[in-house]
BALOBA-1460 file (C-alpha; in Angstrom, 3 decimals):
// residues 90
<rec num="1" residu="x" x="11.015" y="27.539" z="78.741"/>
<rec num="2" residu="x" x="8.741" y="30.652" z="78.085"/>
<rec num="3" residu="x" x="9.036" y="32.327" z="74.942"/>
<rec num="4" residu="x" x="8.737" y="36.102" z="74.915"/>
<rec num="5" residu="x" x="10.341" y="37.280" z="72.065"/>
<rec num="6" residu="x" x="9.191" y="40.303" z="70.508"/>
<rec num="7" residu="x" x="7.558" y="38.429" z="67.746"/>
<rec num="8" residu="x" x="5.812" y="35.581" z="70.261"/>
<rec num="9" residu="x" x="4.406" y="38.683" z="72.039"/>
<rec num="10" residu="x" x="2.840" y="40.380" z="68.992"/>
<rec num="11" residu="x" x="1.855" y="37.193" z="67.461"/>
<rec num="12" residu="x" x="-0.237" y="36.146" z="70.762"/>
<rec num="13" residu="x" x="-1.575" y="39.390" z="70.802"/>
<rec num="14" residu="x" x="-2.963" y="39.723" z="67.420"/>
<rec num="15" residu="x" x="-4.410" y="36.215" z="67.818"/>
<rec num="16" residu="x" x="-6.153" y="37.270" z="71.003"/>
<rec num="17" residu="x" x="-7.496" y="39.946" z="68.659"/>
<rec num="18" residu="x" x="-8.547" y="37.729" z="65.845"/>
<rec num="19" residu="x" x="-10.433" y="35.587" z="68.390"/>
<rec num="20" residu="x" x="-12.107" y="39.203" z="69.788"/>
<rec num="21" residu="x" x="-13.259" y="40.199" z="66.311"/>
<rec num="22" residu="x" x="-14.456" y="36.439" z="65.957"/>
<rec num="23" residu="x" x="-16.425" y="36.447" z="68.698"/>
<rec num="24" residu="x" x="-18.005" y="39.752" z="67.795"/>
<rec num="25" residu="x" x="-18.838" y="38.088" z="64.780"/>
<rec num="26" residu="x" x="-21.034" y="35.268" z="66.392"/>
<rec num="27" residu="x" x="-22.354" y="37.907" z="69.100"/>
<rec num="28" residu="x" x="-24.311" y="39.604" z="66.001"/>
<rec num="29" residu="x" x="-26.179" y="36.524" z="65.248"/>
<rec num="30" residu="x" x="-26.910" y="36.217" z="69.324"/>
<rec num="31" residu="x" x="-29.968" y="37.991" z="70.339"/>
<rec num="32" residu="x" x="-28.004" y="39.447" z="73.700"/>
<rec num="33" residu="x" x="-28.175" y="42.798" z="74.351"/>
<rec num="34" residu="x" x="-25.612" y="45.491" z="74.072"/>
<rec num="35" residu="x" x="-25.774" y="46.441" z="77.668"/>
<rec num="36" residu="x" x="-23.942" y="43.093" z="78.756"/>
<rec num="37" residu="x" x="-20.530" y="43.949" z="79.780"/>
<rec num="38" residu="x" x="-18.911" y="41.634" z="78.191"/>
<rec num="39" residu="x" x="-20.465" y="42.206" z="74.628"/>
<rec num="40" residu="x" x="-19.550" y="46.068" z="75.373"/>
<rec num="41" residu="x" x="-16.409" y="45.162" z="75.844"/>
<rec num="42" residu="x" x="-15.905" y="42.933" z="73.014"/>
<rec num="43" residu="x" x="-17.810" y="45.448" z="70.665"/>
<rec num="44" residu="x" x="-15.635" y="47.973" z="71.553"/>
<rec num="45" residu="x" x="-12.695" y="46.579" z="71.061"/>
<rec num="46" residu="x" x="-13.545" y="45.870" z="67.624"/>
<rec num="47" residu="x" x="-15.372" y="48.563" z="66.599"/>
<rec num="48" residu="x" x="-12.633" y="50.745" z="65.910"/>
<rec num="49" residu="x" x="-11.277" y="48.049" z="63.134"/>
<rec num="50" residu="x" x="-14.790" y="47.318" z="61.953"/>
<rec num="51" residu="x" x="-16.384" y="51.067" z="61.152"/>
<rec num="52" residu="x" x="-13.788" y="51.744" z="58.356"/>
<rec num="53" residu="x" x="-15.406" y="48.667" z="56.800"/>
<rec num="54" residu="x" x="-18.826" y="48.562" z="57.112"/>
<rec num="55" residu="x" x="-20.511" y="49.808" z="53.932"/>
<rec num="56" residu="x" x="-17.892" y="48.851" z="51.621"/>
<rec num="57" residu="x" x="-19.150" y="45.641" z="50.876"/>
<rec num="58" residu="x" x="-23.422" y="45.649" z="50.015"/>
<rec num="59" residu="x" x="-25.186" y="43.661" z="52.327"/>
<rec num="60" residu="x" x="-26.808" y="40.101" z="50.408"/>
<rec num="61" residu="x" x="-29.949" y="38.979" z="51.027"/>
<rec num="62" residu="x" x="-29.628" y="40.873" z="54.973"/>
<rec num="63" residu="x" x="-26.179" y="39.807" z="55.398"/>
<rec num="64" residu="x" x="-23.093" y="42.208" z="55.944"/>
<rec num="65" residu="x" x="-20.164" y="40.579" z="54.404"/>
<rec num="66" residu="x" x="-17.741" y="43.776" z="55.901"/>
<rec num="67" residu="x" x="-16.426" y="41.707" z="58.565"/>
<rec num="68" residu="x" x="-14.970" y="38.755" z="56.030"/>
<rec num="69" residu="x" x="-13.639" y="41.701" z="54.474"/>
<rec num="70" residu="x" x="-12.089" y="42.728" z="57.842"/>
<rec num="71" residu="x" x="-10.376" y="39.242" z="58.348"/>
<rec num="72" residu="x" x="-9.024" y="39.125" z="55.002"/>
<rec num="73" residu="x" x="-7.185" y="42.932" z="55.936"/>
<rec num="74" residu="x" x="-6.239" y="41.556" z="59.342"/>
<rec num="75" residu="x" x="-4.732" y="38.546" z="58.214"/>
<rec num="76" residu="x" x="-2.600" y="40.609" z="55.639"/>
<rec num="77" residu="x" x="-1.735" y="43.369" z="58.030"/>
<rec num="78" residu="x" x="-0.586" y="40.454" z="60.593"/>
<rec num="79" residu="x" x="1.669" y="38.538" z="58.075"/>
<rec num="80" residu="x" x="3.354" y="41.831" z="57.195"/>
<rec num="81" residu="x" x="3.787" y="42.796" z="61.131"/>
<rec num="82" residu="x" x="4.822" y="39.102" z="61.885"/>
<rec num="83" residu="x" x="7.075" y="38.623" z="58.886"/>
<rec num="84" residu="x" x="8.807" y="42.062" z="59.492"/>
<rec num="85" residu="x" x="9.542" y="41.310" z="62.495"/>
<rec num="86" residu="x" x="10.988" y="37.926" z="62.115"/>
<rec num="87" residu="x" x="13.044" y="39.095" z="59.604"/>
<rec num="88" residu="x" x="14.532" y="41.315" z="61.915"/>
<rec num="89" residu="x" x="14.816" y="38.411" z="64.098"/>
<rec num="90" residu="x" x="13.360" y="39.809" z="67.384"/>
């Protein structure tokens, strides 16, 4: 039977997102252009999560290392929402 719990929900939604910010990760290194839809779309649904972070980190040797800083957040921020809300059991 289908699970769709509160917590199932936000879990498969959040992973969605992880996979969203992943791919916008391996876009960068892709020489497609921004005018594809589909790497507009990805880019900005990500962008909002990945402008607080760019800059904090110096790029080394031409790399940005802001989006590993990014997934370390995101994974924190999603235990917290996940654990909360399997604590309260829903």
């Amino acid at each position: 039977m289908l699970d769709l719990s509160v917590y199932s929900v936000v879990s498969v939604v959040l992973h969605l997102y992880e996979l969203t910010l992943l791919a916008r990760v391996i876009l960068s290194w892709l020489p497609l252009g921004r005018d594809n839809p589909v790497v507009r779309f990805i880019y900005d649904m990500t962008e909002p999560i990945m402008r607080p972070f760019r800059g904090v980190l110096p790029p080394v040797g031409g790399l940005d290392f802001s989006p590993m800083l990014v997934f370390l957040v995101f994974h924190w921020v999603r235990g917290i929402i996940l654990g909360f809300l399997w604590r309260l059991g829903i």
